[in-house]
Backbone as JSON, one array per atom type, in Angstrom:
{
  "sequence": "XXXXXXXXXXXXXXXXXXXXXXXXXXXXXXXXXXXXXXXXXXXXXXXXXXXXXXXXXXXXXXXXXXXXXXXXXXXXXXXXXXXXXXXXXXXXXXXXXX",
  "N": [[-19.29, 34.32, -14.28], [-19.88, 32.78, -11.08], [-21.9, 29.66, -10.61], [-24.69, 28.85, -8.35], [-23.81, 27.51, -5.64], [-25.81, 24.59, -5.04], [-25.89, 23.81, -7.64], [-23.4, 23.81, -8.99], [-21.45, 21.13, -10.37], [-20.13, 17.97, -9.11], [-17.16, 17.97, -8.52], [-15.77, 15.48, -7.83], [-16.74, 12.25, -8.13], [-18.81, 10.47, -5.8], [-18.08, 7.94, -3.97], [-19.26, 4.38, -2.72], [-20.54, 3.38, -0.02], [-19.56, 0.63, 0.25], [-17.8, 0.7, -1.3], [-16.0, 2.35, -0.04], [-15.0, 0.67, 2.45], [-13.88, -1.07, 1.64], [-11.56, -0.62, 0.5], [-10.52, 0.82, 3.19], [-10.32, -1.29, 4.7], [-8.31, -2.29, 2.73], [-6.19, -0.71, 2.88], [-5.73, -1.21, 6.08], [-4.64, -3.48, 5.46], [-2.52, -3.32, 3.7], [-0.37, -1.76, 5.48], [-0.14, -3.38, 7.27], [1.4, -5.36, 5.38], [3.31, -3.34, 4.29], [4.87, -3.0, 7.2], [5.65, -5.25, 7.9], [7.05, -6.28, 5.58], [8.92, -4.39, 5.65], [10.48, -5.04, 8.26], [11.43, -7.45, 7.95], [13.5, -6.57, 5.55], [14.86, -5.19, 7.34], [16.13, -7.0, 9.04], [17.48, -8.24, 7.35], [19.14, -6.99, 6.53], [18.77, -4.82, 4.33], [19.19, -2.68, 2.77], [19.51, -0.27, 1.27], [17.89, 1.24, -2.02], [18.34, -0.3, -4.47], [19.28, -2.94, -3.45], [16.65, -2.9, -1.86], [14.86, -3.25, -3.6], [15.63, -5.08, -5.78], [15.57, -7.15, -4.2], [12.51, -7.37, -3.46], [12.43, -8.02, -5.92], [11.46, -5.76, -8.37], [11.78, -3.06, -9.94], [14.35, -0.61, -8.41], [13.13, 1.96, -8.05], [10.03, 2.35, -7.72], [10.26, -0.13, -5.89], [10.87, 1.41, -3.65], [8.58, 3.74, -3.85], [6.75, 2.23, -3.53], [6.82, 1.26, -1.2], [6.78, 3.72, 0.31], [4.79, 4.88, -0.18], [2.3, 6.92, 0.91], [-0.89, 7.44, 0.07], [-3.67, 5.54, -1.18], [-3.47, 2.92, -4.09], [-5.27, 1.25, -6.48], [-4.17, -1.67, -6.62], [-2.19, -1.88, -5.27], [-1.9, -3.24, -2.45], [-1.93, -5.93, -4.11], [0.6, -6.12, -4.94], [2.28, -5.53, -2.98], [1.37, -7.87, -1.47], [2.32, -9.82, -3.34], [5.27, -9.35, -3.05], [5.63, -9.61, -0.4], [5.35, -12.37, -0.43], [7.06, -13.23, -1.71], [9.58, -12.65, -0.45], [8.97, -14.42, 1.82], [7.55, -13.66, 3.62], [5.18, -13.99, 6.58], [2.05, -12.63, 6.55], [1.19, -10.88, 9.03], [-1.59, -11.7, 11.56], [-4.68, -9.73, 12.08], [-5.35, -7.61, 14.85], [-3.17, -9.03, 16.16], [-1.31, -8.0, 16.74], [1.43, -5.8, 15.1]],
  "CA": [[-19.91, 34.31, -12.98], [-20.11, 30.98, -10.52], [-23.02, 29.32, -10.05], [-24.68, 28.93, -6.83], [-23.59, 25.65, -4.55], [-26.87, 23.77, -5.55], [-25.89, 23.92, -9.07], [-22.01, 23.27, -9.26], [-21.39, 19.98, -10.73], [-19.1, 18.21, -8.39], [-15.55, 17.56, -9.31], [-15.29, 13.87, -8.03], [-18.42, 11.37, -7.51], [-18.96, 9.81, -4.45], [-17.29, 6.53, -3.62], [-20.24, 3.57, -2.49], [-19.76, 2.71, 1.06], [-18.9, -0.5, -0.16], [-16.13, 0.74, -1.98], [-14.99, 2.7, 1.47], [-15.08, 0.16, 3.46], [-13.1, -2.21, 0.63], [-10.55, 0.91, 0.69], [-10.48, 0.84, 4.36], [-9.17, -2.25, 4.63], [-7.19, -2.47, 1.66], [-5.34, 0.42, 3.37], [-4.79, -1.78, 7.11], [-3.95, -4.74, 5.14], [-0.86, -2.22, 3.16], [0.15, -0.9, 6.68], [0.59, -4.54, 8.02], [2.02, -6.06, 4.82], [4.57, -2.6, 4.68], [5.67, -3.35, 8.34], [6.25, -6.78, 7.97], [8.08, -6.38, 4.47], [10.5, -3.69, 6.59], [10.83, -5.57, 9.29], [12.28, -8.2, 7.36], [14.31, -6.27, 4.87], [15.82, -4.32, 8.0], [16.84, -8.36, 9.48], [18.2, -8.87, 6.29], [20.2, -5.45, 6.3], [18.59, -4.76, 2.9], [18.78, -0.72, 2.84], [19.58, 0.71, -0.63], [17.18, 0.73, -2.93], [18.7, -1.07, -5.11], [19.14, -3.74, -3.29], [15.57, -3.71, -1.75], [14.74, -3.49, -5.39], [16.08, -6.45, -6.19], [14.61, -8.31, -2.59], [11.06, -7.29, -3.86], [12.09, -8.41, -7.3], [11.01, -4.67, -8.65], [13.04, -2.09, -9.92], [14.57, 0.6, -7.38], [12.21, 3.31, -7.51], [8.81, 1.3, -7.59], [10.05, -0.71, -4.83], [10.82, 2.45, -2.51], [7.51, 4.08, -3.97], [5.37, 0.97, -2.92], [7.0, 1.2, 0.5], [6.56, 4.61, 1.17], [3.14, 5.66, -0.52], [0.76, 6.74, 1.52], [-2.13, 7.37, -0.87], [-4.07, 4.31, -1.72], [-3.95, 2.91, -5.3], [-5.85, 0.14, -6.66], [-3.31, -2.93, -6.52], [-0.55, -1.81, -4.87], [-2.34, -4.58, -2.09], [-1.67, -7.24, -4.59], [1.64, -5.7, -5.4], [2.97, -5.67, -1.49], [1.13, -9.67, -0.94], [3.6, -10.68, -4.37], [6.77, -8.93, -2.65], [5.8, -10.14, 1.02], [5.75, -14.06, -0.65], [9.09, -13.11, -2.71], [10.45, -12.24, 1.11], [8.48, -15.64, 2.82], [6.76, -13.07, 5.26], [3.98, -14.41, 6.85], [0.98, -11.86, 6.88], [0.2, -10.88, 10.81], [-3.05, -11.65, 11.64], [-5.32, -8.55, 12.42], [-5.56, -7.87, 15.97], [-2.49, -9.83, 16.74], [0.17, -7.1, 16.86], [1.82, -6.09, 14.01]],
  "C": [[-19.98, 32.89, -12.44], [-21.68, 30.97, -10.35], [-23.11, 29.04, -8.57], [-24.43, 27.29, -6.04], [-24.54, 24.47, -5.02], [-26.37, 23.69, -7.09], [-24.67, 23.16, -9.77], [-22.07, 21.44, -9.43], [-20.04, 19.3, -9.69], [-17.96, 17.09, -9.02], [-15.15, 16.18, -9.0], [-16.47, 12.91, -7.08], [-17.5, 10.71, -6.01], [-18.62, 8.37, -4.81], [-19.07, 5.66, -3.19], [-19.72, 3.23, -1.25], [-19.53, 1.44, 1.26], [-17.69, -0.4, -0.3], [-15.56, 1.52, -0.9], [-14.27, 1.88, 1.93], [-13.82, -0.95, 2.66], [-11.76, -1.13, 0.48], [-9.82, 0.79, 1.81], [-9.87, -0.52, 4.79], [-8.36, -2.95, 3.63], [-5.69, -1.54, 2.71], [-4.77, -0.17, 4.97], [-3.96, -2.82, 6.71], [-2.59, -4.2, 4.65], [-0.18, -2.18, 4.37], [0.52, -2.52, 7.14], [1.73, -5.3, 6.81], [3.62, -4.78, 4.77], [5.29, -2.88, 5.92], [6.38, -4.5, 7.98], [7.14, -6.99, 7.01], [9.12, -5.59, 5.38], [10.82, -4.28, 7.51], [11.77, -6.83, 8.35], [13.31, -8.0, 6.38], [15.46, -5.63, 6.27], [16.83, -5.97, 8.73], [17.78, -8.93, 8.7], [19.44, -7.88, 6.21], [20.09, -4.9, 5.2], [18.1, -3.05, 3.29], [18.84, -0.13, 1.76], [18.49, 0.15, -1.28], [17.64, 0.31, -3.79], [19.07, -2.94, -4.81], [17.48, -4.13, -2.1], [14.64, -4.24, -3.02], [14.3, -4.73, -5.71], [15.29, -7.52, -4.93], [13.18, -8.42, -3.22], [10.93, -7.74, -5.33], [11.03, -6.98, -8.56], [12.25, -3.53, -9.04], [12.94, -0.78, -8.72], [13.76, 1.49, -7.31], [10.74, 2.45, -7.33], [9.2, 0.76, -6.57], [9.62, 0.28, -3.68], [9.21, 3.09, -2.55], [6.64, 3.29, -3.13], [5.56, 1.1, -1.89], [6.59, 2.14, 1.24], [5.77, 5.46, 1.32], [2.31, 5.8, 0.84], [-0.72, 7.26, 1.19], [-2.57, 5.89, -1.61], [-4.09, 3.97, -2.99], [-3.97, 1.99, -5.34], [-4.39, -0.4, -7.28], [-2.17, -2.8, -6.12], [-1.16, -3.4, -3.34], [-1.51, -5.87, -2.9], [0.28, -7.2, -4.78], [2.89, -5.94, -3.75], [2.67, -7.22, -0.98], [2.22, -10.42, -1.66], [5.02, -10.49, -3.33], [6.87, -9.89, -1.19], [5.75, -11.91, 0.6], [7.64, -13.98, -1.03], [9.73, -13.0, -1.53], [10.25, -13.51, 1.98], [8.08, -14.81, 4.04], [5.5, -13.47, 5.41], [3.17, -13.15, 6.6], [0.75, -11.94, 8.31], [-1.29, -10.76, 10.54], [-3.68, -9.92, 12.02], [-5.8, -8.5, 13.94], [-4.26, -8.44, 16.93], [-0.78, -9.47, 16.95], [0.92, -7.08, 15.59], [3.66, -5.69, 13.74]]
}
């Protein structure tokens, strides 16, 4: 038999709206550092994964993955700031068109 609503244990704790909000812009900062990495692989003409791969210094599937996730996971951030130096892409500011 189920228990009643009040009772059910729930299947995944609550986040801290700290940790949202640290989420929340983890997740615009991705979206600007993804643009700006494609924008510069597409200048470069870098299309196969294998050779963005190699641009991001990552093997072929991991690179494409990182590019085309859109579920947040802790350090892909740090993982897209390494690739966007390995490329010399600036970071766009926030606000400042991306």
């Amino acid at each position: 038999m189920s228990q009643p609503p009040d009772q059910m244990a729930s299947a995944k704790p609550k986040i801290s709206p700290e940790e949202r909000r640290r989420r929340t812009a983890d997740r615009l900062t991705m979206i600007r550092l993804k643009m700006a990495i494609g924008r510069e692989l597409d200048e470069r003409g870098l299309t196969k994964p294998a050779e963005i791969g190699a641009a991001l210094g990552l093997p072929p599937a991991e690179a494409t993955k990182l590019l085309t996730r859109h579920q947040w996971r802790e350090g892909d951030v740090e993982q897209l700031e390494a690739a966007a130096d390995r490329l010399g892409v600036q970071m766009p500011e926030p606000g400042r068109g991306c």
